[in-house]
N, C-alpha and C positions, 0 to 999 in steps of 0.2 A: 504494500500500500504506500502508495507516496503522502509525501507532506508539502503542502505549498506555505512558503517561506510568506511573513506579511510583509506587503509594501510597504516599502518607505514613505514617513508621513513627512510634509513640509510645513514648518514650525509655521503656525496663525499666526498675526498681528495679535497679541492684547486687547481683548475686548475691554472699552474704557466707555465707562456710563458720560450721559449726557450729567457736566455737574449742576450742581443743587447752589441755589440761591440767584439773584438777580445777579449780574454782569456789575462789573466796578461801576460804568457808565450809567445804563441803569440805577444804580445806588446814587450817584452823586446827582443824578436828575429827578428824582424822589425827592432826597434831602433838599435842593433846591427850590422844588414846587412848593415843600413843606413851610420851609422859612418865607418864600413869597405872601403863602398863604397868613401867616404868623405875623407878619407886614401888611396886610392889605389895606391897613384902612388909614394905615398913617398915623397916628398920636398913638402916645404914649399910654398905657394903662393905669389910670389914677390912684391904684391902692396904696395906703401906709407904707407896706411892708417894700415895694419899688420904687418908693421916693430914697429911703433911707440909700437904697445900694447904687442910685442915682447919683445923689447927692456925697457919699464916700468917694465915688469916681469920680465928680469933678474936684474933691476936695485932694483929692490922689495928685491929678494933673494941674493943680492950680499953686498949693501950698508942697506937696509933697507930703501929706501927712493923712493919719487919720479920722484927724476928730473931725465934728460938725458941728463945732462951737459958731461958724458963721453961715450954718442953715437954722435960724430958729424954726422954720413951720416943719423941721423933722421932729415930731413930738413924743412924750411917752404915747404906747408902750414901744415906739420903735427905736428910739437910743435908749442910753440911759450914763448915768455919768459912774465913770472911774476916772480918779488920779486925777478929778478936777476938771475934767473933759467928757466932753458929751460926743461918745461913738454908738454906732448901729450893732445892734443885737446880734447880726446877722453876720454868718462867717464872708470873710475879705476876698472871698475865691470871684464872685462877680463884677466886683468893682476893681480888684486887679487886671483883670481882662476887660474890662472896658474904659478904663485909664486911659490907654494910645487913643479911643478913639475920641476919648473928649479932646486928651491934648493936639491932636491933627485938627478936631473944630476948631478948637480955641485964636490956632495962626491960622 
């Protein structure tokens, strides 16, 4: 009885899935739409709590510092005083990143 030998197989390509998630481009044109939309109406949103981190940024690009002894209408509960100065409740992460952009209005 004979035996037939198996053919030689020629190595496939790597089957590679379509990947998962939106395209970089995609992402960055979402995120885009999303801040447009976040903007649309132009003014600013009048509550307490975004006057104070307002008011820290211009106080950042203007003095270099952080109090808001020369905002009085920042009032309790959104500052409050230590060391004889009156600063915002609120952690400095917002008003450090928007600093450049008062001081670019500013000149």
């Amino acid at each position: 009885m004979a035996v037939r030998a198996p053919e030689p197989v020629e190595p496939q390509e790597e089957w590679r899935g379509r990947p998962t998630g939106p395209a970089p481009l995609e992402a960055v044109l979402l995120g885009l739409a999303v801040f447009l939309l976040l903007l649309a109406n132009g003014r600013p949103i009048g509550a307490g709590d975004t006057r104070a981190n307002e008011y820290t940024a211009a106080s950042l690009a203007q003095e270099s510092d952080f109090d808001l002894d020369e905002y009085p209408e920042v009032v309790e509960p959104f500052a409050r005083t230590v060391g004889g100065r009156r600063v915002s409740i609120y952690a400095p992460v917002t008003p450090l990143l928007a600093a450049p952009v008062f001081a670019a209005a500013r000149t």
